[in-house]
KOLGU-849410 format. One line per field, with one value per residue: residue in three letters; y, x, z of N, C-alpha, C in turn. Coordinates in steps of 0.1 Angstrom, whole numbers. Example, Ala and Ser with C-alpha at 12.3 -4.5 7.8 and 13.67 -1.06 7.14 Angstrom:
// KOLGU-849410
res	c(ALA, SER)
nc2	c(-57, -22)
nc1	c(132, 128)
nc3	c(78, 71)
cac2	c(-45, -11)
cac1	c(123, 137)
cac3	c(78, 71)
cc2	c(-33, 0)
cc1	c(132, 129)
cc3	c(78, 79)
This chain:
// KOLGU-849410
res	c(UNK, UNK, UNK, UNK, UNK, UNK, UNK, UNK, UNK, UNK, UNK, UNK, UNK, UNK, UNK, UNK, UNK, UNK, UNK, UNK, UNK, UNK, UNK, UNK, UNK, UNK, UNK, UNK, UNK, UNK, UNK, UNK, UNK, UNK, UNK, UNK, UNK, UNK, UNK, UNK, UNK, UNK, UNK, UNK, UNK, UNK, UNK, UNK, UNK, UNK, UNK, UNK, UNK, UNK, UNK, UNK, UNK, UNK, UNK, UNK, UNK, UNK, UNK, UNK, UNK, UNK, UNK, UNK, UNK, UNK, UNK, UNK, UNK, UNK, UNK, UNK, UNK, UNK, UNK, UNK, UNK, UNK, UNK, UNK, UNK, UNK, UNK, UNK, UNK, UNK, UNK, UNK, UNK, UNK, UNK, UNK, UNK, UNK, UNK, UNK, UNK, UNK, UNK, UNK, UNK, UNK, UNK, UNK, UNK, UNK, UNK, UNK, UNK, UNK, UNK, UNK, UNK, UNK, UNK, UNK, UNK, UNK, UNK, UNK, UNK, UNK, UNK, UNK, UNK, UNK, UNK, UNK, UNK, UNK, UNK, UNK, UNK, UNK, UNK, UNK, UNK, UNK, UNK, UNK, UNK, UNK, UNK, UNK, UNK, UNK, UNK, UNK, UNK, UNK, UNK, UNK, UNK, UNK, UNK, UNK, UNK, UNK, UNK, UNK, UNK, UNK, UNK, UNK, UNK, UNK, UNK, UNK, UNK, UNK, UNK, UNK, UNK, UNK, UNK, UNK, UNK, UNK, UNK, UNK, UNK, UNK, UNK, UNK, UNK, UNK, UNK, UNK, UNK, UNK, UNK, UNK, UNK, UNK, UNK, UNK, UNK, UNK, UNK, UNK, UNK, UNK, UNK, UNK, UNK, UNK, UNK, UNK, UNK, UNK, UNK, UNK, UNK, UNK, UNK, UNK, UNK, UNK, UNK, UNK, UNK, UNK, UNK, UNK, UNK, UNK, UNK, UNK, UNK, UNK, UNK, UNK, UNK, UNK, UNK, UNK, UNK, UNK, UNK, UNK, UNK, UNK, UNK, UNK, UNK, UNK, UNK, UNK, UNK, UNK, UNK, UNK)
nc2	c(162, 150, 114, 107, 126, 135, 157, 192, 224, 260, 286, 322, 343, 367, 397, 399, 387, 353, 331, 306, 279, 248, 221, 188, 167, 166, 190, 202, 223, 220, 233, 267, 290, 323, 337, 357, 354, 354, 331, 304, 279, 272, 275, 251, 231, 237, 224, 198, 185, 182, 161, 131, 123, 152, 183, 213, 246, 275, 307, 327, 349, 379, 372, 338, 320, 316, 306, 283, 268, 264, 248, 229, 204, 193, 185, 166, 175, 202, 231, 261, 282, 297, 335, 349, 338, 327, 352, 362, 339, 338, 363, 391, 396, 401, 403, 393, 378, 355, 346, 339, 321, 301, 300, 290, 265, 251, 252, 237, 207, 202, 196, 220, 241, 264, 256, 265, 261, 241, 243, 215, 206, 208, 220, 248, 252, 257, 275, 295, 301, 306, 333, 345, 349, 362, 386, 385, 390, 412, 432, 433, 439, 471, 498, 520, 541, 531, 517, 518, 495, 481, 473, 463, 439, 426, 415, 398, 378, 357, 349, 340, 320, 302, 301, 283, 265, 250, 239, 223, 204, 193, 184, 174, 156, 164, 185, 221, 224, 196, 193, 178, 190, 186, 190, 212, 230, 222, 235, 262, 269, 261, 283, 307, 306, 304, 287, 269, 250, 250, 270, 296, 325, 346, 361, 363, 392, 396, 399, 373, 370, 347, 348, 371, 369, 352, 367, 385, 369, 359, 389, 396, 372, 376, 404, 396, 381, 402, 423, 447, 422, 428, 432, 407, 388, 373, 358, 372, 387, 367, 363, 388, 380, 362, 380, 394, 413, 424, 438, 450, 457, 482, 491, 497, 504, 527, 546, 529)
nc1	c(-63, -32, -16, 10, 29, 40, 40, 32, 44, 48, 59, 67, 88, 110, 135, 148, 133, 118, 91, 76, 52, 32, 12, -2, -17, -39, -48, -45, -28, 10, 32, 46, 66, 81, 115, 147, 159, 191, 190, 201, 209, 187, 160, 169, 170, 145, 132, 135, 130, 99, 76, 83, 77, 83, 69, 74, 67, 78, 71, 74, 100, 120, 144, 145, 161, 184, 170, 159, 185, 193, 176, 171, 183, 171, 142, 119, 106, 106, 89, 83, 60, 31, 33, 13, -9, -16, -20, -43, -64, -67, -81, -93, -83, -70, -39, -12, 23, 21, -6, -1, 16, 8, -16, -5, 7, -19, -32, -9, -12, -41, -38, -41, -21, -6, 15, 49, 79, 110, 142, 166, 196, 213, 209, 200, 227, 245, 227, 237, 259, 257, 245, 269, 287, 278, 278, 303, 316, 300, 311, 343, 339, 334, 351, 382, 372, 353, 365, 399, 415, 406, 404, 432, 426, 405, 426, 445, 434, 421, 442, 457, 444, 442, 472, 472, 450, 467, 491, 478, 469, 496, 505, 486, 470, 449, 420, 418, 392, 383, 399, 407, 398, 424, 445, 440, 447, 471, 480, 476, 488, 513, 514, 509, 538, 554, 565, 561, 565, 573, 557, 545, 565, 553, 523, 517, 524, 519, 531, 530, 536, 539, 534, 521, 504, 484, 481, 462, 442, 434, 424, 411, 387, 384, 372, 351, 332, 325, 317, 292, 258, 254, 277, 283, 293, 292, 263, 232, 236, 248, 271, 272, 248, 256, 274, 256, 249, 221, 202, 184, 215, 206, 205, 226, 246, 242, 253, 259)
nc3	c(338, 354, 353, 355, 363, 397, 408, 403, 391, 390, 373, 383, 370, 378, 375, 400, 413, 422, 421, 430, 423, 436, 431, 430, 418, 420, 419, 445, 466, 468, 484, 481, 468, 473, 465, 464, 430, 432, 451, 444, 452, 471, 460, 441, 464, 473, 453, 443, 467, 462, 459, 434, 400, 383, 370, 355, 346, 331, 333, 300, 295, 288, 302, 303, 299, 318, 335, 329, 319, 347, 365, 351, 351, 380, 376, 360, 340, 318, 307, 293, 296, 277, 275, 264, 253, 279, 297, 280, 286, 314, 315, 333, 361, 392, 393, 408, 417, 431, 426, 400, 400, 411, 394, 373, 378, 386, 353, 346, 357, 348, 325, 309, 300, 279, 262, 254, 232, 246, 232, 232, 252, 238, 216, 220, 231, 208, 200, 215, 211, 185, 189, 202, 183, 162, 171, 181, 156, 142, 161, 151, 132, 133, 129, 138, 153, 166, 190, 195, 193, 173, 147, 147, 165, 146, 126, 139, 153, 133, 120, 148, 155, 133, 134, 163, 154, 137, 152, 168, 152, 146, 166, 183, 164, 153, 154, 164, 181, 188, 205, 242, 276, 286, 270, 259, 276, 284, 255, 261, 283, 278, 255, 270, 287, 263, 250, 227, 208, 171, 165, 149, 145, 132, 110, 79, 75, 102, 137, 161, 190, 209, 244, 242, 229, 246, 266, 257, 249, 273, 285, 267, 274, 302, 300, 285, 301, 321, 310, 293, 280, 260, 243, 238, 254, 291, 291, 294, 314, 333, 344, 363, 376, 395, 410, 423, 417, 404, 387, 358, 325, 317, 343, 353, 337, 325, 304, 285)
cac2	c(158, 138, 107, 107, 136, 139, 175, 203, 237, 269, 296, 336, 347, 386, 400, 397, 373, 345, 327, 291, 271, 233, 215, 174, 159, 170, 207, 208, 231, 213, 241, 279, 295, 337, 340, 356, 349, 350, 323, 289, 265, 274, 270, 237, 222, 235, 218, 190, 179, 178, 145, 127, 134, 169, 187, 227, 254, 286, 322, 331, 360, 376, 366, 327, 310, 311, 298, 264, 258, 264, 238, 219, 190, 197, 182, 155, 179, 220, 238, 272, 289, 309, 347, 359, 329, 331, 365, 356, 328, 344, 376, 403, 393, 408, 397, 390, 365, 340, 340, 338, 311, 290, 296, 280, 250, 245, 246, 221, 198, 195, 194, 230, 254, 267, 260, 268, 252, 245, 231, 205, 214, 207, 231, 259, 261, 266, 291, 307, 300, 317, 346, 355, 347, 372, 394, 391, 397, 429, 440, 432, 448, 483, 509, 525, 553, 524, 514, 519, 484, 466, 467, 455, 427, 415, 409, 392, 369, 348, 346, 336, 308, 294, 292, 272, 250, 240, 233, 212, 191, 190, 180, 155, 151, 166, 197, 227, 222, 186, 185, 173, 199, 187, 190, 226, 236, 223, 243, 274, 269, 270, 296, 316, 306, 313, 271, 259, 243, 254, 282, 303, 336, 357, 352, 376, 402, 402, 392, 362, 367, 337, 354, 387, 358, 347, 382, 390, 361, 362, 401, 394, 366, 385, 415, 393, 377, 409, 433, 445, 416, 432, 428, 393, 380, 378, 357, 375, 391, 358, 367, 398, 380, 358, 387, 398, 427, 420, 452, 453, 464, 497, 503, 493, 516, 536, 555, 523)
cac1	c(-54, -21, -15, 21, 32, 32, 42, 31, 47, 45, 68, 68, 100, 114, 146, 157, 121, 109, 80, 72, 40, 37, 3, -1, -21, -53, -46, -43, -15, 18, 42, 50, 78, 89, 128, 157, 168, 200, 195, 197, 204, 175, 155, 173, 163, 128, 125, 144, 122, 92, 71, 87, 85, 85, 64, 76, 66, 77, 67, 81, 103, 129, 153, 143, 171, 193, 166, 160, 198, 205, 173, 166, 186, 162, 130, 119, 102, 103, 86, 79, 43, 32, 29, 5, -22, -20, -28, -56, -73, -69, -89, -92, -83, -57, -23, 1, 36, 17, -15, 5, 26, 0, -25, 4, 9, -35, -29, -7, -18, -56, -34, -43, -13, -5, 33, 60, 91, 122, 151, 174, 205, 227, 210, 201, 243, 246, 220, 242, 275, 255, 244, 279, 293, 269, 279, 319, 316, 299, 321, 351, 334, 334, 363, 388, 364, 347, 381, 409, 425, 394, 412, 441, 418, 406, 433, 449, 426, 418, 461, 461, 433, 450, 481, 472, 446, 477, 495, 470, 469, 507, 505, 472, 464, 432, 417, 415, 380, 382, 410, 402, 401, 436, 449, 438, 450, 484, 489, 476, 502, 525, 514, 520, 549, 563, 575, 550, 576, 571, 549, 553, 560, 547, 521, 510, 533, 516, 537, 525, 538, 529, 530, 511, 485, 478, 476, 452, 435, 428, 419, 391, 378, 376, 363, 338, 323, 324, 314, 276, 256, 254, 290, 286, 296, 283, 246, 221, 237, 249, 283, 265, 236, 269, 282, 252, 246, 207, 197, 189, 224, 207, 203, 239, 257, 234, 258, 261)
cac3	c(350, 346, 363, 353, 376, 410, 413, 391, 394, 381, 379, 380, 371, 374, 378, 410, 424, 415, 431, 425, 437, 436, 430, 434, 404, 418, 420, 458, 466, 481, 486, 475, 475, 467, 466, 454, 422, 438, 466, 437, 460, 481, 446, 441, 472, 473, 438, 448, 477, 456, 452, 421, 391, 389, 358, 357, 336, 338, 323, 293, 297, 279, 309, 315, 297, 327, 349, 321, 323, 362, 368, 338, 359, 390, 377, 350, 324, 320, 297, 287, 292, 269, 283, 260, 260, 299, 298, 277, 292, 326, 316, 343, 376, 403, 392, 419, 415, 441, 422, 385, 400, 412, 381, 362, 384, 385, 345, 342, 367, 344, 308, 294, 301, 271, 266, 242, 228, 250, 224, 236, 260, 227, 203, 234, 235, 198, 191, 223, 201, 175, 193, 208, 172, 159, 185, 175, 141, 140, 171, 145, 116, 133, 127, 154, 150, 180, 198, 183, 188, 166, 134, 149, 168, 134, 115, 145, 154, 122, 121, 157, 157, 122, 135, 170, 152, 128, 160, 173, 140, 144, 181, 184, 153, 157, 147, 180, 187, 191, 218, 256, 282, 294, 255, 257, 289, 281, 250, 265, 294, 265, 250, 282, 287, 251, 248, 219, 195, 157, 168, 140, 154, 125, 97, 72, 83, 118, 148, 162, 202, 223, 258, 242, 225, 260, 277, 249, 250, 287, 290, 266, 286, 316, 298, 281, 313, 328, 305, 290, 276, 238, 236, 232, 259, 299, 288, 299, 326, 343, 358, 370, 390, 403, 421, 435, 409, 401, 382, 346, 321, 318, 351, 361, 330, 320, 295, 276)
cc2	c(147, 131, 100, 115, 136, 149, 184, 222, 249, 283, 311, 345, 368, 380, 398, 387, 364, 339, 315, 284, 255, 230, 200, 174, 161, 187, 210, 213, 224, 222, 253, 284, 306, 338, 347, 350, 343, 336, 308, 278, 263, 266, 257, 227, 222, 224, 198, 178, 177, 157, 142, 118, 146, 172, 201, 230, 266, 297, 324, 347, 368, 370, 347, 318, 305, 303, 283, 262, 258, 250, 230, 203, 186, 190, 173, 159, 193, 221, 253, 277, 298, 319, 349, 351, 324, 341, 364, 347, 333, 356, 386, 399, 399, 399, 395, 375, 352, 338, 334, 323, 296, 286, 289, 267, 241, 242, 233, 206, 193, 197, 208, 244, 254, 269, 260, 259, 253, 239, 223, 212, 219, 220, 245, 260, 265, 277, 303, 313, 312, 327, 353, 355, 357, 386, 400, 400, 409, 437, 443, 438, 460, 485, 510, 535, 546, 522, 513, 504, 474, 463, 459, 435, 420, 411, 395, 375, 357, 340, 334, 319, 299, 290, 279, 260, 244, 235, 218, 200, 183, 176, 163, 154, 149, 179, 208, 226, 209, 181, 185, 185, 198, 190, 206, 234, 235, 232, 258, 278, 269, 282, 312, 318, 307, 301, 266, 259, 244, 263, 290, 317, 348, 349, 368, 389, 405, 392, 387, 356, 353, 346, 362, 380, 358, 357, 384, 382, 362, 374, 402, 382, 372, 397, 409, 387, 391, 423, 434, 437, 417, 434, 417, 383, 379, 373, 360, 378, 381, 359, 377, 396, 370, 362, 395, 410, 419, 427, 448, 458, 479, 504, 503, 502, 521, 542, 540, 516)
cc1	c(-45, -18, 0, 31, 30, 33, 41, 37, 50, 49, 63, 77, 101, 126, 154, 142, 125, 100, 75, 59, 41, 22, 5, -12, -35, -55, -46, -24, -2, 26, 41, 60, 82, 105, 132, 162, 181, 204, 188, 197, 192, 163, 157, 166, 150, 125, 129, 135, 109, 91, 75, 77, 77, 80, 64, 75, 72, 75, 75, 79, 117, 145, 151, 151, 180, 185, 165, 174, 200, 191, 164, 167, 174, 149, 127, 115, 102, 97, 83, 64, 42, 29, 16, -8, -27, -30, -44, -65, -76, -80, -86, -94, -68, -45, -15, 8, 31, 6, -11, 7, 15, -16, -15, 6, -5, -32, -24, -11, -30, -49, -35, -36, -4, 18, 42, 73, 101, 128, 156, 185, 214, 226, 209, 218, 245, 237, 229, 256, 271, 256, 258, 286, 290, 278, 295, 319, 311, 308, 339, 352, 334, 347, 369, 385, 355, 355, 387, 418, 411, 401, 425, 435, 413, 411, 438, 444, 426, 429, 461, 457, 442, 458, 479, 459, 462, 487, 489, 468, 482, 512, 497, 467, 448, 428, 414, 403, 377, 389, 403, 405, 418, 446, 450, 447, 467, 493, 484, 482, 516, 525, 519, 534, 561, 568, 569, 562, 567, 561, 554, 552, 557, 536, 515, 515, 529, 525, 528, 535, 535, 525, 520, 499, 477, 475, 464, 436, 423, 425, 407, 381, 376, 369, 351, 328, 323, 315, 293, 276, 261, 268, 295, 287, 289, 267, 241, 224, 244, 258, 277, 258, 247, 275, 273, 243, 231, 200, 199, 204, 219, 207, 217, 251, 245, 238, 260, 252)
cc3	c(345, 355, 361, 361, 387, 417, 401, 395, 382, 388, 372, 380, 367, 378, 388, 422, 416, 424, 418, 435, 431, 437, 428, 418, 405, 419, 435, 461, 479, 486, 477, 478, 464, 473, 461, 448, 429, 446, 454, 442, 467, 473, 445, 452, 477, 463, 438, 462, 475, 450, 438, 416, 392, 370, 358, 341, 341, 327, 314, 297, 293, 284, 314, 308, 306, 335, 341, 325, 338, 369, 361, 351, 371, 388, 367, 339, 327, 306, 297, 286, 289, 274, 279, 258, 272, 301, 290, 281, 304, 329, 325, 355, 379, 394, 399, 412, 422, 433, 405, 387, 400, 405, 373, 360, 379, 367, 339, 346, 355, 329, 295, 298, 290, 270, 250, 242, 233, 245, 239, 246, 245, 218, 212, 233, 220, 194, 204, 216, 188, 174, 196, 193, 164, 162, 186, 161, 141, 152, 160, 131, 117, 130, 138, 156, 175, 193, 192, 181, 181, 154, 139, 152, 158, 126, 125, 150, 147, 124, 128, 156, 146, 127, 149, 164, 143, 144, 167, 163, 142, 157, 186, 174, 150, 154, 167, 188, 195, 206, 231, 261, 287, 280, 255, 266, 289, 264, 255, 274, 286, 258, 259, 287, 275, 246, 234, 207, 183, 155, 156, 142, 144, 114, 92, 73, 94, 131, 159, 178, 211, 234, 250, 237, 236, 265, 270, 250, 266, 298, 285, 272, 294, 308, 289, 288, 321, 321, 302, 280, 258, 235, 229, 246, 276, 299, 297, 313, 336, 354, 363, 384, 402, 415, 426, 426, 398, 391, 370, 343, 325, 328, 356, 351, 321, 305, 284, 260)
């Protein structure tokens, strides 16, 4: 028992549920709650109206990255319970999302819920940088056997990026990554607009468009928050559950 906590909760995450219960420090149960995924504020202010501080676990599952970032803020500690020494300790009893939820909470509450490693926020976005990074590169390594504008896409690219970081050195005297959101935003309003002084509008023998940068630029954004996850882009479905569309990838394009 922990006398540091004064809410312990314990989550059972699926696809379009979840179900959360809430235990006090002595394992008497303060609240339960089965929702849609969907309904986060709801989530938020259940979690949110808990006696502070707030000690959450929730099931490992291969979807529960979105739920750590959407309520990491929400509570004072999260962690990760292991699935498969749950499953073990528990032995053979009924399974239901209310009884899962609120063996997780009773766990943590007396110190022996078996939990796993959640990084940092900082390194959680690079191993995400990694993953879509991943995720480019082999998309850029296929042929036009895949789509026919990929060769084009990766010669273009590399060019592109070279030439607006050299602008950005030229400009703020800073490297592209570094600049402020409002640094960015103003040369990519140049770039639409075709104004970006010493733009060099070719390199390598590839023509080096502004406006058609920008179209390009901002058709694969939208097609990478919209498209299937294993493109790269889209984590884990997120613009998806956004719009309401809850369903596994496979069940929503089947042919992909």
């Amino acid at each position: 028992m922990s006398s540091t906590f004064q809410s312990f909760v314990g989550v059972d995450l699926h696809q379009c549920t979840v179900t959360l219960a809430a235990v006090d420090p002595l394992g008497e149960k303060i609240s339960q709650l089965k929702i849609s995924t969907k309904s986060t504020g709801k989530i938020e202010e259940w979690l949110t109206a808990l006696p502070r501080p707030v000690h959450l676990a929730v099931e490992a599952c291969p979807f529960v990255e979105w739920f750590i970032d959407r309520f990491r803020p929400c509570v004072d500690r999260i962690d990760i319970a292991d699935a498969t020494e749950l499953a073990n300790r528990r032995g053979k009893r009924r399974k239901t999302d209310r009884n899962d939820s609120l063996d997780i909470a009773h766990r943590l509450a007396r110190g022996e819920c078996p939990l796993g490693f959640i990084a940092p926020a900082e390194l959680m976005q690079l191993r995400k940088l990694g993953r879509h990074w991943r995720c480019l590169s082999r998309l850029l390594a296929r042929s036009a056997d895949t789509y026919w504008e990929i060769p084009s896409w990766a010669k273009l690219y590399p060019l592109a990026l070279a030439a607006l970081d050299q602008y950005a050195q030229q400009k703020y005297r800073q490297p592209l990554t570094a600049l402020s959101d409002e640094q960015m935003i103003a040369i990519l309003g140049g770039l639409e607009a075709g104004n970006l002084a010493e733009f060099p509008a070719s390199a390598d023998g590839t023509t080096l468009d502004q406006a058609v940068l920008f179209k390009t630029f901002r058709r694969h954004c939208i097609q990478g928050c919209l498209s299937a996850p294993r493109w790269g882009g889209n984590d884990q479905g997120s613009v998806w559950k956004a719009l309401g569309y809850l369903q596994p990838a496979t069940d929503l394009y089947p042919h992909q």
